[in-house]
FIROTOR-649836 format. One record per residue (C-alpha): z, y, x; residue in one letter; chain. Coordinates in Angstrom, 3 decimals. Each point is the difference from the previous one (the first is absolute). Layout:
ATOM:Z:Y:X:A:A
...
REM end
This chain:
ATOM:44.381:-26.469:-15.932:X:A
ATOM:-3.138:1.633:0.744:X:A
ATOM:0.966:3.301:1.098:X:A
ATOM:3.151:1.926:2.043:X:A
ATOM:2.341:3.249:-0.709:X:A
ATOM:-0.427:3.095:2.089:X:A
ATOM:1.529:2.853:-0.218:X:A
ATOM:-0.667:3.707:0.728:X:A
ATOM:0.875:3.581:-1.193:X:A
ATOM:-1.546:-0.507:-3.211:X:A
ATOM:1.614:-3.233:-0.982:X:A
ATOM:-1.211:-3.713:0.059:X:A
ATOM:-2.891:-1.206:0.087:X:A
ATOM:-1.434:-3.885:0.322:X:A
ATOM:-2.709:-1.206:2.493:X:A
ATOM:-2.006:-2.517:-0.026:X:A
ATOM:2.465:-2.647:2.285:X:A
ATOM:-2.569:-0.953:2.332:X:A
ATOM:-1.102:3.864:1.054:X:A
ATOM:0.503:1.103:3.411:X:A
ATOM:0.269:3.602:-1.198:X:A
ATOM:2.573:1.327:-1.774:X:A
ATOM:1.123:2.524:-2.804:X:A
ATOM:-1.580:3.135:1.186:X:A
ATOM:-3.149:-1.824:0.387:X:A
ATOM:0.484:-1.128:-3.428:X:A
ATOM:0.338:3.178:-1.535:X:A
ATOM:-3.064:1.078:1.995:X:A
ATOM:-2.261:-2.446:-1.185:X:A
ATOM:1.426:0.615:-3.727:X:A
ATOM:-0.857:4.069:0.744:X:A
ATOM:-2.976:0.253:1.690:X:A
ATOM:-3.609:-2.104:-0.887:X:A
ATOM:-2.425:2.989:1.249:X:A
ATOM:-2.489:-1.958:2.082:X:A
ATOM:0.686:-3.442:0.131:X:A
ATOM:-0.031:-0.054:3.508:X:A
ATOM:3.388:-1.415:1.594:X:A
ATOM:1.019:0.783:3.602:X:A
ATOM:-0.573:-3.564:0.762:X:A
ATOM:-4.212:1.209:-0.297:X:A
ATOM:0.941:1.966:3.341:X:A
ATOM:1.598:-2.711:2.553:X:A
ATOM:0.104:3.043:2.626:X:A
ATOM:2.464:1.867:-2.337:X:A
ATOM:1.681:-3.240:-0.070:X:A
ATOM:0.207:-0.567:3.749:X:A
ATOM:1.066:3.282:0.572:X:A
ATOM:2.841:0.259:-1.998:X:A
ATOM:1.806:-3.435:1.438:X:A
ATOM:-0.731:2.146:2.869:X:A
ATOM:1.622:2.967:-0.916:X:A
ATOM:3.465:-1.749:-1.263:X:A
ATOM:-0.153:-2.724:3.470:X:A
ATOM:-0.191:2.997:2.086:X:A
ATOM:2.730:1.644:-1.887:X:A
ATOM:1.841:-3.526:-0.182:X:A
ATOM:-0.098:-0.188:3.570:X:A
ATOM:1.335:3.822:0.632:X:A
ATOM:2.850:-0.376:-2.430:X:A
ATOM:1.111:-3.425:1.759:X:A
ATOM:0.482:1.855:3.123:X:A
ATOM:1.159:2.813:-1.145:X:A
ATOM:2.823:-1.921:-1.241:X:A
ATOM:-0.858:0.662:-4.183:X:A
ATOM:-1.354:-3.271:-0.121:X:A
ATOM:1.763:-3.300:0.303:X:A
ATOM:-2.250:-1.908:2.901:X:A
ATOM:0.098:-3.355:-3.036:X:A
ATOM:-1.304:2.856:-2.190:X:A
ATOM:-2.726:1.611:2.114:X:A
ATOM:-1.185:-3.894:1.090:X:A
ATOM:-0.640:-0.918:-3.515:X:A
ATOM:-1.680:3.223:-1.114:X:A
ATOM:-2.098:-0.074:3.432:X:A
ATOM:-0.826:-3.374:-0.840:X:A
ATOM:-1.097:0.360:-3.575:X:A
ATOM:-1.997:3.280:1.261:X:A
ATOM:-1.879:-2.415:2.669:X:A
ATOM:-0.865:-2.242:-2.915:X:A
ATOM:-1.472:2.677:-2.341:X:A
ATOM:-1.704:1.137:3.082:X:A
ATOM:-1.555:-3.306:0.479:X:A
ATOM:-1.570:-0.154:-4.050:X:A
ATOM:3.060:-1.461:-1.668:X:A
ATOM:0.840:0.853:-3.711:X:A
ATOM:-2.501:2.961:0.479:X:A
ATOM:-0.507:-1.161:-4.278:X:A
ATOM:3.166:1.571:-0.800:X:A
ATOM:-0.759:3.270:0.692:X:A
ATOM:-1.164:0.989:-3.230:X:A
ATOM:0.540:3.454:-0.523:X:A
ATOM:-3.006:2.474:-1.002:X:A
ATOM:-1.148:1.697:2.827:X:A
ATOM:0.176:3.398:-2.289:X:A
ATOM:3.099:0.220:-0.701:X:A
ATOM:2.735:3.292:-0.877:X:A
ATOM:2.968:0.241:2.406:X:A
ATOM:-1.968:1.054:3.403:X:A
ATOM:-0.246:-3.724:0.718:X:A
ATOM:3.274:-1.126:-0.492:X:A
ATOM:-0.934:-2.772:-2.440:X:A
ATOM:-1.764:-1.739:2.987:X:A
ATOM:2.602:0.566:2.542:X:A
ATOM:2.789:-1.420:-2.233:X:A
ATOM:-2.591:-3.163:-0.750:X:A
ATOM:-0.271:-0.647:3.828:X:A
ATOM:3.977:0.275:0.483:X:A
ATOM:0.662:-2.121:-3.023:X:A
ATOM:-2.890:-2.611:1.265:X:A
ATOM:1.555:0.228:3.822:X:A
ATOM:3.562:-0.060:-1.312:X:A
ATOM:-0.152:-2.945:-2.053:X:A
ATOM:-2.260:-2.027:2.706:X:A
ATOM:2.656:1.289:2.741:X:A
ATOM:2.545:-1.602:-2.808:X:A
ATOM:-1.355:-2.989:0.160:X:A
ATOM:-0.121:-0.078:3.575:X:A
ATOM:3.715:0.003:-0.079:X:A
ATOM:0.322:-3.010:-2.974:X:A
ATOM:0.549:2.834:-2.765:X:A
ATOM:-1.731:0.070:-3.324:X:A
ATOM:-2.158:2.705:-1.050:X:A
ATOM:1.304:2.682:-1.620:X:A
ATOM:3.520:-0.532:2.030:X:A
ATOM:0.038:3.390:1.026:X:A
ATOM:3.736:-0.142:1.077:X:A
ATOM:-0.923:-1.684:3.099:X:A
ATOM:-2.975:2.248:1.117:X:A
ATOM:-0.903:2.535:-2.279:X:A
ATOM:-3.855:2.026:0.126:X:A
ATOM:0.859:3.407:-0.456:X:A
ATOM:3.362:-0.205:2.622:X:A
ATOM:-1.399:-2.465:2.162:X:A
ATOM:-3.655:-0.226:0.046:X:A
ATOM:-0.591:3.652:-0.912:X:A
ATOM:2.817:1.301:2.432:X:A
ATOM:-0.305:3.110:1.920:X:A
ATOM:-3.059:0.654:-1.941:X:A
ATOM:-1.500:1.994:-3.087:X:A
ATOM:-3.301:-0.857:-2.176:X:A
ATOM:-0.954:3.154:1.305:X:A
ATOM:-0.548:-1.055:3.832:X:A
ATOM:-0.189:-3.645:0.005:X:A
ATOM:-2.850:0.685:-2.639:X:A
ATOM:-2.449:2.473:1.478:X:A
ATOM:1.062:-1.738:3.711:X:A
ATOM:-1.215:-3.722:-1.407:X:A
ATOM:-3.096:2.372:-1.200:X:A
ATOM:-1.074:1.466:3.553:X:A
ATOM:0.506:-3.495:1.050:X:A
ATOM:-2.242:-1.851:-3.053:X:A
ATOM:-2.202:2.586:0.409:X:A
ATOM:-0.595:-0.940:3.693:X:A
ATOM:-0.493:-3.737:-0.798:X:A
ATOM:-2.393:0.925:-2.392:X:A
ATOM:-1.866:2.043:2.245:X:A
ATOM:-0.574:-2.969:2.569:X:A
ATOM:-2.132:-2.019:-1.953:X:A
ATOM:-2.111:3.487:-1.301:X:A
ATOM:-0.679:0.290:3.685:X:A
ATOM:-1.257:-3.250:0.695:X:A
ATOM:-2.939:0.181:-3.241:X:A
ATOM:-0.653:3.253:1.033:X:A
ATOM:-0.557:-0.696:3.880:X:A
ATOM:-2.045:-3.098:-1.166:X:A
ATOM:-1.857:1.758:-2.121:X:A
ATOM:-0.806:2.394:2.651:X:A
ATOM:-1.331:-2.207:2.026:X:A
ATOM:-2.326:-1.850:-2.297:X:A
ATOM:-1.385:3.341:-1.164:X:A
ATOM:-0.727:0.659:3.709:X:A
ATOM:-1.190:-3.594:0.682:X:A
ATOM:-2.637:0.904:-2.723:X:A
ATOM:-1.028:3.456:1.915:X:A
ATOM:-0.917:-1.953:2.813:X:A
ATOM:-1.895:-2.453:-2.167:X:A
ATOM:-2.154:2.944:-1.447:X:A
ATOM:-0.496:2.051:2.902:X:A
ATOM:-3.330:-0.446:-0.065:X:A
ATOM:-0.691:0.701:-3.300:X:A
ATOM:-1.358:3.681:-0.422:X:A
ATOM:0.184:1.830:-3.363:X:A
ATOM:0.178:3.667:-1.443:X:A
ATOM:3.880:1.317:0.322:X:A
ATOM:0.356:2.289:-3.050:X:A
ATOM:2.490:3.199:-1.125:X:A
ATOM:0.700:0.866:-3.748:X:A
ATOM:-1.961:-3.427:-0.708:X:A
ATOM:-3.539:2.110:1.018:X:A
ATOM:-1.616:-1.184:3.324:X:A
ATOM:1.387:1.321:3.065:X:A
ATOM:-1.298:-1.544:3.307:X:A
ATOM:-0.354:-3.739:1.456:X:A
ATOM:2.912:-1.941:1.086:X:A
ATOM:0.841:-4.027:0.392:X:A
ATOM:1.699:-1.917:-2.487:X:A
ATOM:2.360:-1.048:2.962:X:A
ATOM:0.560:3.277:0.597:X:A
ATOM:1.108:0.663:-3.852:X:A
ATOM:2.510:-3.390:0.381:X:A
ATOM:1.643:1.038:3.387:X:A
ATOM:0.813:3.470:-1.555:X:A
ATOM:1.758:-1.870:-2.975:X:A
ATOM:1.995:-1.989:2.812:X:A
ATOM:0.848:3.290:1.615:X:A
ATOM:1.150:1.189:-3.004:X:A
ATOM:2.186:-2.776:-1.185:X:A
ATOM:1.552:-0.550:3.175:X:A
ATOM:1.479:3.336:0.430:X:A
ATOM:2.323:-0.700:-2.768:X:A
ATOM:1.386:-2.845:2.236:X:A
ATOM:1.634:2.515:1.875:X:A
ATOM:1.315:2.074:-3.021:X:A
ATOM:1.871:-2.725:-1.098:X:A
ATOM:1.746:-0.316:2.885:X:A
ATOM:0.958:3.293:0.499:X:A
ATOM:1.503:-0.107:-3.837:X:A
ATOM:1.927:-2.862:1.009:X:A
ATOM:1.299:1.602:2.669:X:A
ATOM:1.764:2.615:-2.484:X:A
ATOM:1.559:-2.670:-2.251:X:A
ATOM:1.839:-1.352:3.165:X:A
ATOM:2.369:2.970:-0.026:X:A
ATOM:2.077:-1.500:-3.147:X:A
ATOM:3.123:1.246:-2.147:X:A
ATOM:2.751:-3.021:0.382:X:A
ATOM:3.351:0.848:0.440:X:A
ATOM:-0.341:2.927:-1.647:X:A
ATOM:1.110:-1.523:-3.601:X:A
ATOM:0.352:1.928:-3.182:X:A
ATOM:-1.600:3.529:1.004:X:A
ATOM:0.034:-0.103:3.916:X:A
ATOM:3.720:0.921:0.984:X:A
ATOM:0.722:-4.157:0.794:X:A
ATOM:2.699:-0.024:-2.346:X:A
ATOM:1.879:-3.567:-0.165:X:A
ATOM:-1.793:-1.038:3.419:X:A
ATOM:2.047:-0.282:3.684:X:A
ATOM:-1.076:3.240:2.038:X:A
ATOM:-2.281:-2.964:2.147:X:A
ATOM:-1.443:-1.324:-2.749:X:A
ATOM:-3.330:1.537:-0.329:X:A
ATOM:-0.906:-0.277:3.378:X:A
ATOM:1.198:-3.308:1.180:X:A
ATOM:-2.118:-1.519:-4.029:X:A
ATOM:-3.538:2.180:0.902:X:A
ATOM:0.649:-1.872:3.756:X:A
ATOM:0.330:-3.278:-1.762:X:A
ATOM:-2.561:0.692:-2.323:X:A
ATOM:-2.663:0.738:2.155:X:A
ATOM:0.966:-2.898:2.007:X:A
ATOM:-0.253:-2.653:-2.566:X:A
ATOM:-3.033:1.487:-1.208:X:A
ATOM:-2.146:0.176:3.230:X:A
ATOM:-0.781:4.252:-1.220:X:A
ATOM:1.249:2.772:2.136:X:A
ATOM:2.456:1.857:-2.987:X:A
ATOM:2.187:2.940:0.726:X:A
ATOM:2.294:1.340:-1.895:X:A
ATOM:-1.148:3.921:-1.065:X:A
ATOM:1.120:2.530:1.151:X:A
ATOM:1.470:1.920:-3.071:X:A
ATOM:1.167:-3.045:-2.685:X:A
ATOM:0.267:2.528:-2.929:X:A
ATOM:-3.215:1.139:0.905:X:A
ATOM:-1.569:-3.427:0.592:X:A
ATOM:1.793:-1.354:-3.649:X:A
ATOM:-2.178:2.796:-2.057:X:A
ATOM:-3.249:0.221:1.897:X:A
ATOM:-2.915:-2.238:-1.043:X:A
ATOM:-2.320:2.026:1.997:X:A
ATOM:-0.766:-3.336:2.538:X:A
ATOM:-0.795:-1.765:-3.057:X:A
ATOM:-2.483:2.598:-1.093:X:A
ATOM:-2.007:0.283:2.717:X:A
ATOM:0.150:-3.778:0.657:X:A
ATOM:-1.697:0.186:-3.538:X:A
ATOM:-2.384:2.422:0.885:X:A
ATOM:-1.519:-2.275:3.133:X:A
ATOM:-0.530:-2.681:-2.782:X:A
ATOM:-1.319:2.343:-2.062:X:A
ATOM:-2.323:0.935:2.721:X:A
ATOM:-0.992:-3.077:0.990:X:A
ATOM:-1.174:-0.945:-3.796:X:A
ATOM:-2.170:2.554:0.029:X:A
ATOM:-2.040:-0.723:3.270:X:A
ATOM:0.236:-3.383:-1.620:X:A
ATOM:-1.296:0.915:-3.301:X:A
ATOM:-2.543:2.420:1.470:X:A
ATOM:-1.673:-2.457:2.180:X:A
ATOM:0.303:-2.638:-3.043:X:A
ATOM:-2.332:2.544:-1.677:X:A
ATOM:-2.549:0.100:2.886:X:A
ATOM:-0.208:-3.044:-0.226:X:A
ATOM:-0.508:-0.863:-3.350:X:A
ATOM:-2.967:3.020:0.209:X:A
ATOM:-1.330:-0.952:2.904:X:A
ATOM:-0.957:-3.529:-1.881:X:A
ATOM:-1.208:1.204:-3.342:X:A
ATOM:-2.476:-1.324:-1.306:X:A
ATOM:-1.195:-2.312:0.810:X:A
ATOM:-3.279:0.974:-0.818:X:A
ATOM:0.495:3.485:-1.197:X:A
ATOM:2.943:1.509:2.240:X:A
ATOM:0.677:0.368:3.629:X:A
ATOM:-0.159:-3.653:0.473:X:A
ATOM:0.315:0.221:4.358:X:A
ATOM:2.452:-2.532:-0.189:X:A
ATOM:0.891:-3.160:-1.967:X:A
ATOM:3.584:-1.126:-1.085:X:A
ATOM:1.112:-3.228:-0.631:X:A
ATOM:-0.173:-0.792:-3.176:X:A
ATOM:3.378:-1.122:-1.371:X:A
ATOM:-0.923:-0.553:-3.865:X:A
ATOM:-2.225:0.601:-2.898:X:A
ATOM:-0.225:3.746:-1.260:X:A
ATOM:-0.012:0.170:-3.210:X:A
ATOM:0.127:-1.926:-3.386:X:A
ATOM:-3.140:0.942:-1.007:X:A
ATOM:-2.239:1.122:2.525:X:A
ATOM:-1.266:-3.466:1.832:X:A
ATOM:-0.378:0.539:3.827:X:A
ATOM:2.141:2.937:0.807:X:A
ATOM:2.674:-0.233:2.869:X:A
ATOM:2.893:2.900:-0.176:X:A
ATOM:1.309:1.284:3.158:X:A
ATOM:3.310:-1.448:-1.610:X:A
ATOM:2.284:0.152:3.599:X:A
ATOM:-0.348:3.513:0.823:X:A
ATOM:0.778:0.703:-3.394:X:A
ATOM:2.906:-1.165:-0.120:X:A
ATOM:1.020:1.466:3.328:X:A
ATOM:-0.791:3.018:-2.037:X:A
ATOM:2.543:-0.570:-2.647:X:A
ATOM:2.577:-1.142:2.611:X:A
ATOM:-0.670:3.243:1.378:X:A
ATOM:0.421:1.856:-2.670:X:A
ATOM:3.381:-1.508:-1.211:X:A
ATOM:1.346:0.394:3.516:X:A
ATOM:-1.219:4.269:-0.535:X:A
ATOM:2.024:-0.288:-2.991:X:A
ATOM:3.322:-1.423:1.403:X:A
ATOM:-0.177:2.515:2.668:X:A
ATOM:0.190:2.471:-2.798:X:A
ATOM:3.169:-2.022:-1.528:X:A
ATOM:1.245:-0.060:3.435:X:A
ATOM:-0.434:3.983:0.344:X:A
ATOM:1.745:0.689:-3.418:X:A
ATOM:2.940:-2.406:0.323:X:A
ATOM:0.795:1.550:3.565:X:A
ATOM:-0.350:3.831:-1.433:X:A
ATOM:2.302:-1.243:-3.003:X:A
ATOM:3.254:-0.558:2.334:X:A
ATOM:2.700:1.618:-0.466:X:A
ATOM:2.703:1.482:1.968:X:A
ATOM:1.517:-2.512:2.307:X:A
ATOM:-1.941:-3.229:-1.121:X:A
ATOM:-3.142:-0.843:-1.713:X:A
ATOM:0.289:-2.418:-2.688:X:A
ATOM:-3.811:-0.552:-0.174:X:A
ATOM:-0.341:-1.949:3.204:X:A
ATOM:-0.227:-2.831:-1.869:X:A
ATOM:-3.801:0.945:-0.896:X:A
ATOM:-0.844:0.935:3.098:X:A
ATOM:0.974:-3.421:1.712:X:A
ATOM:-1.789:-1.831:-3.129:X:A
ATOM:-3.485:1.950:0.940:X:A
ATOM:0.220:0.282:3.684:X:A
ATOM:0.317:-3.769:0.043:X:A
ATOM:-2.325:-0.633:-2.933:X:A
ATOM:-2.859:2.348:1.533:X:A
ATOM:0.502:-2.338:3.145:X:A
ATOM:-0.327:-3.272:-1.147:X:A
ATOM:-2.845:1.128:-1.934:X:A
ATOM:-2.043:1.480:2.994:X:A
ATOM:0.910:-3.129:2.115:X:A
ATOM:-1.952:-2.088:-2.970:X:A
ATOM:-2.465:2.906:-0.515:X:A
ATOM:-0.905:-0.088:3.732:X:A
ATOM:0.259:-4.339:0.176:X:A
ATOM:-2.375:0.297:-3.021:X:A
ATOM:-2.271:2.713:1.553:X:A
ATOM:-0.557:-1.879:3.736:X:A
ATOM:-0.317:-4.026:-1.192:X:A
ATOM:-1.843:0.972:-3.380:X:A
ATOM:-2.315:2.423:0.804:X:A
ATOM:-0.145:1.574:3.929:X:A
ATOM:-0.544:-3.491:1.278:X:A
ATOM:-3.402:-0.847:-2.005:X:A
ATOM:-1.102:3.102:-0.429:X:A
ATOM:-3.820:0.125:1.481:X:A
ATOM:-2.632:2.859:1.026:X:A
ATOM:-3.414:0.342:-2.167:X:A
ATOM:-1.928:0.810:3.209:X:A
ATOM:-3.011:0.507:-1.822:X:A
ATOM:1.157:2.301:-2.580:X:A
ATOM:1.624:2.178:2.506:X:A
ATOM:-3.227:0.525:2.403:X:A
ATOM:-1.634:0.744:-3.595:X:A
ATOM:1.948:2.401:-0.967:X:A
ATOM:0.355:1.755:3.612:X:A
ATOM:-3.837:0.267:0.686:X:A
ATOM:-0.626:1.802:-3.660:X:A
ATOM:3.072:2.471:0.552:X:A
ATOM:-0.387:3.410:1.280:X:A
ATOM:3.277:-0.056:1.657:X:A
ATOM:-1.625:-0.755:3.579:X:A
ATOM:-1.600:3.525:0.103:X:A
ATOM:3.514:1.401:1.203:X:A
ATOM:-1.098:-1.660:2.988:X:A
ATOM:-2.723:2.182:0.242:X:A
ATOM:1.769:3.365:-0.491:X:A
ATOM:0.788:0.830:3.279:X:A
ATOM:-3.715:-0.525:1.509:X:A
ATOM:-2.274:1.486:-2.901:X:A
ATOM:2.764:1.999:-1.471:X:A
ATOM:2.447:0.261:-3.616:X:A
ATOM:-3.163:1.549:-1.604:X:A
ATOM:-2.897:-2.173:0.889:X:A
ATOM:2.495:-3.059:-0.547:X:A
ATOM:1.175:1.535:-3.763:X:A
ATOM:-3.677:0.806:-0.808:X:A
ATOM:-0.865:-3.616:1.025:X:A
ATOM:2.760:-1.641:-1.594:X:A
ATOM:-1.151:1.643:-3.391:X:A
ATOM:-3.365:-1.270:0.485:X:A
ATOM:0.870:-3.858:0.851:X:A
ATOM:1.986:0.235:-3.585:X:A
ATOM:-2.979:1.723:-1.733:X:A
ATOM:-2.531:-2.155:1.221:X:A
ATOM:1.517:-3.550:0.446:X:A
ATOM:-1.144:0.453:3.989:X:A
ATOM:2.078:-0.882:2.546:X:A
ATOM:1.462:2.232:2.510:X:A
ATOM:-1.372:-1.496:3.143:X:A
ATOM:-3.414:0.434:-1.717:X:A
ATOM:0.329:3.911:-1.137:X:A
ATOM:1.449:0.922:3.123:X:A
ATOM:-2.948:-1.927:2.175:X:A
ATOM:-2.830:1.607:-2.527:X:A
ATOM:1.173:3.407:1.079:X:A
ATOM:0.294:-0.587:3.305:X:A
ATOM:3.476:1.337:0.456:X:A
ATOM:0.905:-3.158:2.683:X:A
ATOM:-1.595:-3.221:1.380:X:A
ATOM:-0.143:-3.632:-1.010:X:A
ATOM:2.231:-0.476:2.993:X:A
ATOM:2.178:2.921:-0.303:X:A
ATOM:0.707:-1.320:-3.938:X:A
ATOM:0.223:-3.500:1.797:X:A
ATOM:2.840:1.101:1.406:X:A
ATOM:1.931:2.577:-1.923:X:A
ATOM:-0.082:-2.519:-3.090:X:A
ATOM:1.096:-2.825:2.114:X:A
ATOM:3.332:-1.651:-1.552:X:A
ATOM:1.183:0.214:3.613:X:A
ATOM:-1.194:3.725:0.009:X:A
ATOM:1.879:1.140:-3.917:X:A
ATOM:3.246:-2.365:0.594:X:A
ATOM:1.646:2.213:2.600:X:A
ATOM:-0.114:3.104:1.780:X:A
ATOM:-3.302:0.172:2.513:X:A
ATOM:-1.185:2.808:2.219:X:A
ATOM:-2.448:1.938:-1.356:X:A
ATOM:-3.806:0.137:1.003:X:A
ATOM:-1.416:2.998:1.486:X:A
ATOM:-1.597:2.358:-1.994:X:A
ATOM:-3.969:-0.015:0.619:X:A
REM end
């Protein structure tokens, strides 16, 4: 009473009578238990493939290989996944063996039994609309999969943009805040010469922000997609019209400017737009994980380290050591960064392990490339509200630490010369004297002539020199 007979090449099988999936599904979620992660973790996936099979829907219909009673119930039941509905029932591992055709055959099973519904049919009555002739028609795993991919992939990429660009902005919102806070700059963690901390935050906007860009231009590549193209490119089983009248409806339900490519066979085997989308992610983790270090170094201490600026504490250290605060945020923007390195490398071997006219591995590579987003849309959430925000500037320990460092004698150089300055430099570390001092005992310039070479205004950009005396 509890369950219903399907059918398939292999034989019978029951399912659970209130599933909206069917048999292949079934046998999918019997065969493969890798990650625990369903397609239902990955609503863009979702989304995109009701997009996929409405756009094909609404090609077949006319086309004439789709009954108009047909193509309104599939279209319908499409809109609803679209819209969040029985997103729970697609439960198939994300990692899965078949190039992804487990999770194409659980959206057509899902869409065909809602669509039978829609006409007052139980599930599972496949005579009157069937998923692989009717929802699946005109189509092959192997483009409706990697096309709903280009288009997940692009959803997914909205929301990156956003936490990125807001990021951005609050890291230059804090350059502006510390503009006038002056402190030693420093290469290959020695001294190098003075700088302000807002300076330090507007280059970590800069650098950031560029990657808005990249991401954009990747997406542009994924909008050139494979449908129509079917098993292996030729558009076998599919109306000569097909593919181009489904990428026009596709790209019109979906609001993103698709084309078909240019060479389906071509287009079916190459994951090389997937790669490099991979690679700007992978980029972008590392700026992120690089400036997570800074930051964590550049308040150590807080007595003993760098200790110029101050993060908000967020919660107790350690078990055993009473008092201490871990910079606990940017360390785990580290480790998000570093798990998004490593799925680039999964993504890299899965698109080198294809094989002649179809890679089965796309599975993995649609797994990590949305995985590695969601994560850096939390990492970068987590990184701006938790940390950026109430981060503060030690003032005090900054000025300290610029007026006992030798790096303001390459200020000097080009009025009493690389020698003089080199000799000088190895006397103020000798002695514990300061530069000014030294360079004012052996009368090599003036009070006011040091005045104004060692001037923050003077050593933060470029100024005209003095002339010689």
């Amino acid at each position: 009473m509890n369950t219903r007979t399907e059918h398939d090449l292999l034989g019978d099988m029951e399912i659970p009578k209130d599933a909206w999936f069917g048999i292949q599904t079934q046998r999918a979620l019997n065969n493969f238990a890798i990650t625990g992660v369903p397609i239902s973790h990955f609503p863009e996936l979702i989304k995109a493939l009701a997009l996929v099979k409405m756009a094909s829907a609404k090609a077949n219909e006319e086309l004439g290989d789709l009954t108009s009673e047909k193509a309104a119930a599939i279209i319908s039941a499409c809109e609803d996944v679209c819209d969040g509905h029985l997103h729970d029932q697609f439960v198939v591992d994300l990692i899965q063996g078949g190039a992804g055709t487990s999770t194409n055959m659980n959206a057509n099973e899902v869409i065909a039994n809602l669509a039978l519904e829609k006409l007052g049919h139980s599930k599972g009555e496949y005579k009157y609309l069937h998923p692989n002739d009717d929802v699946n028609r005109s189509q092959s795993t192997n483009d409706a999969y990697p096309t709903a991919a280009c288009l997940a992939i692009q959803f997914a990429a909205e929301p990156l943009v956003e936490r990125i660009s807001s990021l951005v902005s609050c890291l230059s919102l804090k350059g502006t805040e510390f503009n006038d806070v002056v402190k030693m700059g420093r290469t290959q963690l020695q001294d190098a010469v003075p700088m302000t901390l807002g300076q330090e935050f507007e280059a970590f906007s800069v650098n950031l922000g560029e990657d808005i860009d990249r991401l954009r231009e990747a997406c542009v590549l994924l909008s050139e997609v494979n449908l129509g193209g079917t098993a292996i490119g030729t558009g076998i089983n599919t109306h000569p019209e097909y593919g181009t009248l489904a990428v026009r409806y596709l790209a019109e339900f979906s609001g993103k400017p698709l084309k078909p490519a240019i060479n389906l066979v071509e287009a079916t085997s190459d994951m090389g737009a997937f790669v490099l989308f991979s690679g700007v992610l992978r980029r972008f983790a590392i700026k992120l994980s690089k400036i997570s270090n800074d930051l964590r170094l550049l308040s150590s201490g807080p007595r003993t380290g760098f200790g110029e600026i101050n993060l908000p504490p967020m919660q107790p250290g350690s078990s055993i050591m009473p008092g201490k605060v871990n910079p606990v945020i940017p360390e785990a923007v580290n480790q998000t960064a570093f798990q998004v390195i490593a799925n680039d490398l999964a993504v890299t071997l899965a698109a080198e392990a294809g094989q002649l006219q179809l890679n089965a591995m796309e599975p993995l590579i649609i797994y990590n490339l949305l995985n590695s987003m969601r994560m850096l849309c939390a990492a970068c959430s987590m990184l701006e509200n938790r940390c950026i925000k109430g981060i503060t500037a030690n003032r005090e320990r900054c000025a300290e630490l610029l007026n006992i460092s030798i790096g303001s004698i390459t200020a000097l150089v080009p009025h009493i010369g690389y020698a003089n300055a080199s000799r000088i430099a190895q006397m103020a570390l000798n002695s514990g004297s300061t530069v000014r001092q030294l360079v004012l005992a052996e009368g090599l310039l003036t009070e006011d002539e040091l005045e104004r070479l060692l001037s923050p205004q003077s050593m933060l950009a470029p100024q005209m020199r003095m002339p010689k005396r």
